[in-house]
Structure formats: structure tokens, C-alpha cells
PLY file of the C-alpha trace (Angstrom):
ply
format ascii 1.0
element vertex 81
property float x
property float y
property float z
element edge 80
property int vertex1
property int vertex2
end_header
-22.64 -6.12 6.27
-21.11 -4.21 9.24
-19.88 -4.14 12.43
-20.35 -1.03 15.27
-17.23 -1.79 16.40
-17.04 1.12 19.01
-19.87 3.28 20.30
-20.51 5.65 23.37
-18.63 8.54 25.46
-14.85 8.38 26.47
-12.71 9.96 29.33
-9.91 11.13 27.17
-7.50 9.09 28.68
-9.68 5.80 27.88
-10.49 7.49 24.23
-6.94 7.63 23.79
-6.11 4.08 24.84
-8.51 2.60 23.12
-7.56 4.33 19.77
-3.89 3.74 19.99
-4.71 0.20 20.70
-6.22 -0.05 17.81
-3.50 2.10 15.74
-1.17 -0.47 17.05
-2.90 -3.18 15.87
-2.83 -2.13 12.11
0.47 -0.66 12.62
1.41 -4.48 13.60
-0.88 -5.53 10.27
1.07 -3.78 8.07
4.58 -4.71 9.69
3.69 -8.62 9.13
2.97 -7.79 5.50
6.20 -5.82 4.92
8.22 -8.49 6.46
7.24 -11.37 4.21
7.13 -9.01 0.93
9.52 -8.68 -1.69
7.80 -6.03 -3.45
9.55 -2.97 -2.66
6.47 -0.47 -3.98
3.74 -2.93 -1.37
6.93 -2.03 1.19
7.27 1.91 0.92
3.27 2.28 0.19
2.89 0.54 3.77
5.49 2.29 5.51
4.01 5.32 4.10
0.44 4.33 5.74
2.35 3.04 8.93
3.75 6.69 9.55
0.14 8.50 8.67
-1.20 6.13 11.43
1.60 7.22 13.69
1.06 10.85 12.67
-2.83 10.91 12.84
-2.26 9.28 16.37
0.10 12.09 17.88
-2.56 15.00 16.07
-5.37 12.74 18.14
-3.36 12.47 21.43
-2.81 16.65 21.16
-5.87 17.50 20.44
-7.40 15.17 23.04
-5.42 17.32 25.65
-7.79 20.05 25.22
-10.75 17.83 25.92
-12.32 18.20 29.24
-15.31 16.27 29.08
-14.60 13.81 27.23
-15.31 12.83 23.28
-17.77 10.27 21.59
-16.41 7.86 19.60
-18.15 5.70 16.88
-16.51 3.47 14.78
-18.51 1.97 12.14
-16.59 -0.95 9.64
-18.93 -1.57 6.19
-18.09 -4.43 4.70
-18.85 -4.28 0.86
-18.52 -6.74 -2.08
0 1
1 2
2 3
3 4
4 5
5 6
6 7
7 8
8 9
9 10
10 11
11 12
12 13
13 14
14 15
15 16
16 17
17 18
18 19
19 20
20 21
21 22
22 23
23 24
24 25
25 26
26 27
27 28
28 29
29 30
30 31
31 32
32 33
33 34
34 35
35 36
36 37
37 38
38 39
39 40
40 41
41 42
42 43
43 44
44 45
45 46
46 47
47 48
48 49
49 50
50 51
51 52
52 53
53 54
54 55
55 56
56 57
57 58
58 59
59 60
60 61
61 62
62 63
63 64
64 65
65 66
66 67
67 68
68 69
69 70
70 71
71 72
72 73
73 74
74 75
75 76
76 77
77 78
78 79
79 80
């Protein structure tokens, strides 16, 4: 199963919106998980993927700078069993 969650051509201002947006919301994700967790290796693995997503975001952001035209964006989630 899967869902095209994003598809077509972006200002960069709008490709960067709508990225962080959704950087924020698994940022949020893995906050809720950390706060009602006790395990302290579930805790530093998420913080550790919290500050990649925060990372990968700022190395997006720059490079978007350079973008005149605009970039394509398609986001693709596969569901597997």
C-alpha cells in the first residue's frame, strides 16, 4: 500500500515550508514518545534522529537558497507488512 503524499513543482520558499512543516511534525512525534518513556536508550536514539531532522532541514534550507526556479518534490510513503 502507499500514499503520494506530495507531488509537483515548488517555489523554494513554498518547498521549504512545506518540508519543515513536515520536519516539525515528526520532530513533535518523537518529542511525545520521549516524554512518556523511561527507556533512556528509546530517549538518546530519538534525540539523536530529532537533531538529524533538524540538521538535514538547515542543509535543505541552504541549499534551497541557490535554487532559482524552483525544485520538484515527490514524496512517496510504502507501507509494507
Amino acid at each position: 500500500m502507499s500514499i503520494q503524499l506530495i507531488e509537483g513543482r515548488f517555489n523554494p520558499n513554498d518547498a521549504l515550508d512545506l518540508i519543515a512543516q513536515m520536519v516539525h511534525i515528526k520532530i513533535k512525534y518523537h518529542e511525545s514518545k520521549i516524554i512518556n518513556n523511561d527507556n533512556e536508550d528509546d530517549i538518546k536514539s530519538r534525540e539523536a534522529k530529532i537533531k538529524r531532522l533538524q540538521k538535514e532541514l538547515f542543509e535543505f534550507g541552504n541549499q534551497l537558497k541557490n535554487k532559482v526556479d524552483g525544485v520538484k518534490i515527490n514524496a512517496l510513503i510504502q507501507i509494507e507488512q
